[in-house]
Steps between C-alpha positions, in 0.01 A plus 500: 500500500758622267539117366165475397471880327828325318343220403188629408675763272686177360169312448381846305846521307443121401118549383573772263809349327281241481220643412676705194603204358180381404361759240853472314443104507160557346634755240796236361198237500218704322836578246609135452141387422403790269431431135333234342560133635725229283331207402666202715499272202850473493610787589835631669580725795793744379724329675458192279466624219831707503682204591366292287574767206826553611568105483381545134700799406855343612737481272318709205768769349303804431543837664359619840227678369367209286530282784300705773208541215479154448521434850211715582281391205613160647403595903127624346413191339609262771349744786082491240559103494527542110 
């Protein structure tokens, strides 16, 4: 008797870790696909597009500043397929 109350509380335990795992899954989702959607003609995921920026920007002698603007002018155009 008492292994079954313990694994029936268990089973309960399990269903509502389980269960409250769901609506924050659904909340990162809804947040990830908000906004308008980029056109997939050429476009880049971020991912991509900063490495591919960074690849361009090696080298270059300008300050930090400089740098991180152009490389998120860079990042914007790459991730609209411009």
């Amino acid at each position: 008797m008492r292994k079954i109350m313990i694994g029936l509380a268990g089973a309960g335990l399990l269903a509502l870790t389980l269960g409250g795992q769901a609506p924050a899954q659904e909340r990162a989702l809804r947040r990830i696909t908000a906004g308008p959607a980029a056109p997939l003609n050429k476009s880049m995921t971020q991912a991509q597009a900063r490495k591919l920026c960074a690849q361009q920007m090696r080298g270059t002698r300008e300050s930090r500043s400089a740098i991180r603007q152009k490389m998120a002018i860079c990042q914007r155009k790459y991730m609209e397929g411009i």
